[in-house]
Each structure stands twice: as structure tokens, then as C-alpha cells.
C-alpha positions in Angstrom: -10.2 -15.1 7.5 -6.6 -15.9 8.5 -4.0 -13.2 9.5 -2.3 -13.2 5.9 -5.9 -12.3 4.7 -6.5 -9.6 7.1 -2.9 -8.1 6.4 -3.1 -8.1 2.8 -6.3 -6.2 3.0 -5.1 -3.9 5.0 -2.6 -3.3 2.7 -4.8 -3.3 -0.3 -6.7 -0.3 1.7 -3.6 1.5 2.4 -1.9 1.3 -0.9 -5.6 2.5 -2.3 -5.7 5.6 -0.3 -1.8 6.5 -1.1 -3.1 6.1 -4.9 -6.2 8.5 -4.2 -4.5 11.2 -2.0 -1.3 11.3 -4.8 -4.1 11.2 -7.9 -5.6 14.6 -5.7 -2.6 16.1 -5.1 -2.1 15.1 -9.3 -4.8 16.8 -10.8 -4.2 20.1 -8.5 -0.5 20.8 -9.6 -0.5 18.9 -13.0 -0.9 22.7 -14.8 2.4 23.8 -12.3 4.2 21.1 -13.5 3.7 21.4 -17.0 4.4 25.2 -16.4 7.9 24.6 -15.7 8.8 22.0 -18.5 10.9 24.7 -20.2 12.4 25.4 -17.0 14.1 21.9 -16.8 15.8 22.5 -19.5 17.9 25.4 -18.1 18.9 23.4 -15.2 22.2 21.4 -14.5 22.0 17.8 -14.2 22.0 17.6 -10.7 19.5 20.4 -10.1 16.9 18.3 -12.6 17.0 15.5 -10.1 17.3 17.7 -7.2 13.9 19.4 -8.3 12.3 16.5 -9.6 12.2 15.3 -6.2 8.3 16.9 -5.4 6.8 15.3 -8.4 8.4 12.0 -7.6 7.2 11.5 -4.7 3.1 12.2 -6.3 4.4 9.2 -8.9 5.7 6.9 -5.7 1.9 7.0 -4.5 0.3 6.8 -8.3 2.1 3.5 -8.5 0.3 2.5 -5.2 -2.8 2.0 -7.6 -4.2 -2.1 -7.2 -2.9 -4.0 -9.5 -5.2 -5.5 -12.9 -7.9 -2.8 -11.6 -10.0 -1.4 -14.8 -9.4 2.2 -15.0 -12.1 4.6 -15.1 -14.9 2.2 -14.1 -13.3 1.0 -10.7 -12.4 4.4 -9.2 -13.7 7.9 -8.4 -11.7 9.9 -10.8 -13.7 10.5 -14.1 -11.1 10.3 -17.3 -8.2 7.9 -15.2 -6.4 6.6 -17.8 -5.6 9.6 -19.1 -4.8 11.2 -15.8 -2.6 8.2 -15.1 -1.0 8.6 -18.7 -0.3 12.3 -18.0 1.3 12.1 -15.1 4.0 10.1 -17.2 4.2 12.0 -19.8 4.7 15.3 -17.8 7.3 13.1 -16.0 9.3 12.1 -19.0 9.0 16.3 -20.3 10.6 17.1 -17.1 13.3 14.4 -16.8 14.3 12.5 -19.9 16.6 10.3 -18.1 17.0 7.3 -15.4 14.8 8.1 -12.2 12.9 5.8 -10.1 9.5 7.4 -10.4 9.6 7.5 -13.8 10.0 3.6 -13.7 7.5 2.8 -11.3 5.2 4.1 -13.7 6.4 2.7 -16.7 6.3 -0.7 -14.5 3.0 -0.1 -13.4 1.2 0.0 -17.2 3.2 -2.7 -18.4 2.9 -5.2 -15.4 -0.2 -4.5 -14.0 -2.7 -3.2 -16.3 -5.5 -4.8 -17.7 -4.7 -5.1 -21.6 -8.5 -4.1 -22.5 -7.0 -0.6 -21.0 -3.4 -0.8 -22.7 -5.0 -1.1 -25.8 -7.3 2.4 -25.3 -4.1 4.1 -24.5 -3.6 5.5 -28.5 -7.3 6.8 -28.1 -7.6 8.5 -25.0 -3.9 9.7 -24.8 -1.8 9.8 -27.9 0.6 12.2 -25.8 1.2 9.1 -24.0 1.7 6.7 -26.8 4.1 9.1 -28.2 6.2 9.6 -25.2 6.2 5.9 -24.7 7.6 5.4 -28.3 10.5 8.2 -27.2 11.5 6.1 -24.4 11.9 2.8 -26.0 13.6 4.6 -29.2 16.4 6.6 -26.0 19.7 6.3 -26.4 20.8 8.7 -24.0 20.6 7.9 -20.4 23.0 10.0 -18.3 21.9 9.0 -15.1 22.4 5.2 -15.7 23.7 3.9 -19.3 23.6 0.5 -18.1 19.9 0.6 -16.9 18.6 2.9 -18.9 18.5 0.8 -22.7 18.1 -2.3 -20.2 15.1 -1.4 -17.9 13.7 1.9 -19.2 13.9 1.3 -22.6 13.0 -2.4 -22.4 10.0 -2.0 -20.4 9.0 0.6 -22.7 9.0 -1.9 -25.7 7.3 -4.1 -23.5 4.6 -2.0 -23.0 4.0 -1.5 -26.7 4.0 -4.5 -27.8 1.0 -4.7 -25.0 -0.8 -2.4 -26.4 0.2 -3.5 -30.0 -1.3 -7.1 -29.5 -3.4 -7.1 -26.1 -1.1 -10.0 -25.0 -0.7 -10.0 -21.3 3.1 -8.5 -19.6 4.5 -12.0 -19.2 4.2 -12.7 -23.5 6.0 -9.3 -24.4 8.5 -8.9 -21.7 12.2 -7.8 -23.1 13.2 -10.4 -20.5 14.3 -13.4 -21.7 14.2 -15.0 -18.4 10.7 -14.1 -17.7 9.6 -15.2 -21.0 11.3 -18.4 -20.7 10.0 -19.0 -16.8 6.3 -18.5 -17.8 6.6 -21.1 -20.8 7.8 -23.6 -18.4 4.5 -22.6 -15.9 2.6 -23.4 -19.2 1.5 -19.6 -19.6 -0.8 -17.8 -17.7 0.1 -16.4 -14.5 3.5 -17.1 -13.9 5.9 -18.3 -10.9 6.3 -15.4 -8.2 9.5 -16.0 -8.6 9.2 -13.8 -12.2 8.1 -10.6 -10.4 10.9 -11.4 -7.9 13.5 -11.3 -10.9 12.0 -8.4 -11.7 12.8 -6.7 -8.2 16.3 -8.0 -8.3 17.1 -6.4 -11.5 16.1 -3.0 -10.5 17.6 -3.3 -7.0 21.0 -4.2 -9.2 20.6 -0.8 -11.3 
């Protein structure tokens, strides 16, 4: 095994045991959080994403989860998915507007899930599929108006039409670039340089 092997498992390892120790940390206060979903609506705008700041950083390791990994079957936690689901849904409650958590997540189902799991998502949450719905349908974005209908709301769609059609993230994607960058591979998995575009254009936002 070469050193680009041994690094990238290391990595694997790591980003596995951020996803475990933030799924913990998930199902102990996930009853808290809900709790004070009323509360966030009492609060100015810049004390939402002032208080947000705890729960974010649980969703910055639930996005650690490995990539195109079958939920429930691969991992300890019994009833994944919808633990996974939750945590968005709970987030979107809290904070309907621009924040990077919220993102990752939304990133997470519609990049790097398996579609076989996409397409239980109606079944095992319909919280989810609801909330999922909301944010493709938002029109307000305070935080960000630009990225919000663009990246939010776009990858939002995108995930639908995954779970819609159990097509794969680079045959629904909102962006035309993508689209157009994996017909030119000839389908499939696409050029690296398509998740790359995909860095760039949050990085703009």
C-alpha cells in the first residue's frame, strides 16, 4: 500500500469516528433541541445564528459520514436514516434560512447517498420529505438571497428528484454545468472536476 493509500484511510477512519461521536452526541440532545424550536422563533436574527452555533457544529461531524455507505446495515446505530433525516429536519425547524450546516447536510443526501436509501426516505421519515419539499419551494432567504434559491433551494430539488426517480446526483443536479460535464464523461461517475465546481460555488456564496 502506497502513502496516498495509507493517508486516505486514515482519513476514512477519522472522518468515521467524527460521524459516530456527533451521531452520539445527536441522539442525547435531539429531545433539547426540538424543545426549544418555539424558542427560535422569539429570537432576533442574529441571536438564531448566534445560538445555532452548538447544533451546527453536531451537523459539521454528521456530514463526516463515508460517502455511498448503505444506512442502517453498515453502522451501529439501529434506525439511521431516520436519525440522519431528523437531525435536518430539527435543523431546518430551528433556522429556516442560509447556514452552512444546514447545507452540509442537504449536500450529503443528495451527493453521497446511495439512491436505494433516497428512495426509503418517504417511508421511514415523511417529516423529512416534507421539510425537504419546504426548502426547495423557500423564497425567503435572509441570510443569503443569492445563495439561498441558488444552492439551498437547488440542491433541495435535486434531492427530490433523487428520491422521485432513484437516478444517481449527477442526472438530477440543478447544475447545468454538472449535468452537462457528466454527459461529456459518458455518464456514470463523473470528472472530479464536477465535485470541485461544486466546492467553488459554495466557497463563492
Amino acid at each position: 500500500m502506497d502513502s496516498y493509500d495509507s493517508d486516505e484511510e486514515f482519513l476514512v477512519r477519522r472522518n468515521a469516528k467524527e460521524y459516530v461521536n456527533a451521531m452520539v452526541e445527536f441522539q442525547e440532545t435531539r429531545s433539547m433541541w426540538r424543545d426549544r424550536i418555539p424558542l427560535f422563533s422569539t429570537l432576533t436574527f442574529q441571536q438564531k445564528h448566534s445560538v445555532i452555533e452548538p447544533y451546527q457544529s453536531i451537523l459539521y461531524g454528521l456530514k463526516e459520514r463515508p460517502t455511498h455507505l448503505r444506512f442502517d446495515k453498515s453502522t451501529e446505530f439501529e434506525n439511521e436514516l431516520e436519525l440522519f433525516c431528523d437531525a435536518i429536519v430539527i435543523a431546518w425547524r430551528l433556522l429556516p434560512d442560509c447556514w452552512l450546516g444546514l447545507l452540509m447536510m442537504l449536500d450529503y443526501l443528495a451527493e453521497s447517498t446511495l439512491s436505494s436509501d433516497l428512495q426509503r426516505i418517504p417511508s421511514v421519515s415523511k417529516p423529512a420529505l416534507v421539510v425537504i419539499r419546504e426548502i426547495a419551494n423557500n423564497k425567503n432567504w435572509p441570510n443569503n438571497p443569492m445563495c439561498g434559491p441558488m444552492m439551498y433551494a437547488g440542491q433541495a430539488k435535486t434531492l427530490l428528484a433523487r428520491i422521485t426517480r432513484g437516478s444517481e446526483f449527477y442526472d438530477c443536479t440543478t447544475v447545468s454545468s454538472v449535468r452537462a460535464m457528466n454527459l461529456v464523461s459518458g455518464g456514470g461517475q463523473p470528472p472530479r472536476k464536477a465535485s470541485r465546481f461544486n466546492l467553488d460555488r459554495r466557497r463563492v456564496c
